[in-house]
N, C-alpha and C positions, 0 to 999 in steps of 0.2 A: 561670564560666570566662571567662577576657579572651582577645582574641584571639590574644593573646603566647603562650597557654597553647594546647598541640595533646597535651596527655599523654590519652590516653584512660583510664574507668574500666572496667577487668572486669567480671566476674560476683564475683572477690576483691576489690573497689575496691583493685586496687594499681596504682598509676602506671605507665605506660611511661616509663623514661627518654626524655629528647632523642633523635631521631636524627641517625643520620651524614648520609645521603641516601637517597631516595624514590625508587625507581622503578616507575612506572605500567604494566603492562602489557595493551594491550585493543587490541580492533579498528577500531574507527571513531569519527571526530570525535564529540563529544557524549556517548561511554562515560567521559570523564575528568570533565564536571560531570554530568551525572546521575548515575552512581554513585558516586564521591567527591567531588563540587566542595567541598564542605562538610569534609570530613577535609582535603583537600589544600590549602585556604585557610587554615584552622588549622595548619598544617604551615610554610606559607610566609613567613606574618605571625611566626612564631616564627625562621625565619633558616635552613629546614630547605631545603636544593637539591632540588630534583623533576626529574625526568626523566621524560620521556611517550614510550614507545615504543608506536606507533601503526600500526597492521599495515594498513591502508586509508582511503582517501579517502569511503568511505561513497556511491561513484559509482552504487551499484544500488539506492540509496533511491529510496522512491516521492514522497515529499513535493518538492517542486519551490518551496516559498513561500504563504503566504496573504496577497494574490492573490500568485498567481505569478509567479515572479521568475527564476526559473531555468529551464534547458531538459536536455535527457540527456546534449547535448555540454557545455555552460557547470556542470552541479553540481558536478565534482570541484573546478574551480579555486574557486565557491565555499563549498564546503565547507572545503576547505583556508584561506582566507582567515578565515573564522567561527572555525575550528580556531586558529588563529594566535593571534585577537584572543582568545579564550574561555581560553589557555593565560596570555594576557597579565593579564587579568582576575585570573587565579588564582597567580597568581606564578609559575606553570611556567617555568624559566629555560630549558630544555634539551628542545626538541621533536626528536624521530627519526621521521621517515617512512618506512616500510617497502617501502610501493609495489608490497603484494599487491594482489588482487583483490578486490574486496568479493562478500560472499555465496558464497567460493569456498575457504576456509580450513581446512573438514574435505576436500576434497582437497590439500591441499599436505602434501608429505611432511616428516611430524612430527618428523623426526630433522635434519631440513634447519631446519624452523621453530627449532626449541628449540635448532640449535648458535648462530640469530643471536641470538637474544634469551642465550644464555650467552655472547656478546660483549660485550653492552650490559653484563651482571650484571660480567661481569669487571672491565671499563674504569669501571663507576660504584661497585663494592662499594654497592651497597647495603643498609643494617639493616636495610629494608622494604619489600616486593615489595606492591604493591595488581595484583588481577586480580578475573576472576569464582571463584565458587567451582567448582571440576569437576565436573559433572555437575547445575549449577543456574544455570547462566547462559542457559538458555531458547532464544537463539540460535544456530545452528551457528556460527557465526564466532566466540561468546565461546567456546564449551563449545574450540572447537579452540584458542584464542590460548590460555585459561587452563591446557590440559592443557602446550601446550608450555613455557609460564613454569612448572608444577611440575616440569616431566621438565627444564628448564635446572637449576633450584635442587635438584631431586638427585643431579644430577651431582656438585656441588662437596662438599668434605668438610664434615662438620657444624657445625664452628667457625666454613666460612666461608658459612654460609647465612642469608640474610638472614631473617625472620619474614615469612610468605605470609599477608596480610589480606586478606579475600574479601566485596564483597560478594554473596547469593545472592538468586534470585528462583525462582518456581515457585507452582503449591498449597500453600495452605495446611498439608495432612498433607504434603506434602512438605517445607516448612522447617523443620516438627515434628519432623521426623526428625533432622535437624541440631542441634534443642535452640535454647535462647536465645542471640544472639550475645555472644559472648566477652568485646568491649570497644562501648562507647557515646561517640559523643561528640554534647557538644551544639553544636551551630554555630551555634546562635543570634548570638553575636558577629559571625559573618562572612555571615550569610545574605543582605544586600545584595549582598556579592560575589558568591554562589552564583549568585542571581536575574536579576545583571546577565550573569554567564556563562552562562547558561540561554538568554537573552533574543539575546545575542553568535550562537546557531546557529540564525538565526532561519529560515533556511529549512526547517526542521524543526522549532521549537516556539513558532513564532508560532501556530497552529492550534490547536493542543493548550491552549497555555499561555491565548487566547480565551477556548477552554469551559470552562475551567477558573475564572477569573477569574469569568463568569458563571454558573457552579451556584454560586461561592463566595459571590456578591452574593445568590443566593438561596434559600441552603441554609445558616444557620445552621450544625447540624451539620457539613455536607459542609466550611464553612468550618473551624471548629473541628479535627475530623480533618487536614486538609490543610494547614496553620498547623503542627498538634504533629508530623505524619510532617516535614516542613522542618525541623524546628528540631534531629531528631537524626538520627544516623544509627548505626546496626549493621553491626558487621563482625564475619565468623568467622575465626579461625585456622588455616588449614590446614596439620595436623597431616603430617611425612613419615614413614613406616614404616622 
């Protein structure tokens, strides 16, 4: 696949046409490349508009920097600025800040959440909604953003709803449940991008991304594994009743 190319394959190997526009919907900086950076750079390098609606600054993270760099009053602005460049990185053209509370999202009332995100849907028509999948996003903050992006896009009538890609996280028997995902794509072509937007939220995965690099220099396998999960990525379909 070249990078030009962002058409995913199924589980039918049948192409996704082009799409119109992308919009992203999750809760804190660093849910748009960790979860999709990879789909969404294939998306961009093909000429496809993204929109990132971003529901929190990610203020009530615990990581602060390795060594620390940041303080509890100083993360939000730089998270927000990581968020900026990491969108830049990815071709995000079109960032929307929300300016919920972080860690506070299964209280906001969900008919308030889902009328603003079915503003965004309105004004962008988007053919491709990316969230978590409902009920496997592991955090309260995704499991809340993603239930409201599906209660936005059932609102609207079925011609104009764009396709809900998900990715999901959880146990193992628990993604079992959900079966193999739907579509694959390989992003191997864009994974510098990925890596460089990874790298872009460093206050949060410089740490991570360390110990990682060093089991990978010494662990063969661990390498191996960690190499081939990069290079693809799986999304579910979420299907509306």
């Amino acid at each position: 696949m070249n990078a030009s190319d962002a058409k995913a394959t199924d589980t039918n190997s049948t192409p996704r046409p082009a799409e119109r526009h992308i919009l992203v919907v999750l809760p804190h900086p660093d849910d748009e490349t960790l979860a999709f950076g990879g789909v969404i750079a294939l998306h961009t390098a093909q000429g496809t508009p993204v929109t990132y609606l971003c529901g929190t600054l990610g203020e009530a993270g615990r990581n602060m920097g390795r060594p620390a760099f940041a303080t509890r009053e100083t993360l939000p602005e730089i998270r927000e600025a990581e968020l900026r460049e990491a969108c830049r990185i990815l071709g995000i053209g079109d960032l929307r800040l929300m300016g919920l509370r972080d860690k506070t999202l299964e209280f906001e009332n969900q008919e308030e959440l889902a009328a603003r995100i079915a503003e965004v849907v309105a004004e962008t028509r988007p053919s491709l909604l990316f969230t978590y999948y409902p009920g496997h996003g592991v955090h309260p903050d995704h499991e809340a953003m993603s239930a409201a992006a599906v209660r936005a896009v059932a609102a609207l009538p079925p011609e104009e709803r764009p396709v809900i890609a998900c990715v999901a996280f959880g146990k193992e028997e628990d993604l079992r449940a959900l079966g193999e995902p739907h579509e694959f794509y390989d992003v191997s072509p864009v994974l510098d991008t990925v890596m460089a937007a990874v790298r872009a939220h460093r206050s949060q995965t410089a740490a991570s991304l360390l110990r990682t690099e060093r089991q990978m220099a010494e662990d063969p396998a661990f390498r191996e594994k960690t190499e081939r999960e990069r290079r693809r990525r799986g999304l579910w379909i979420y299907t509306l009743d």
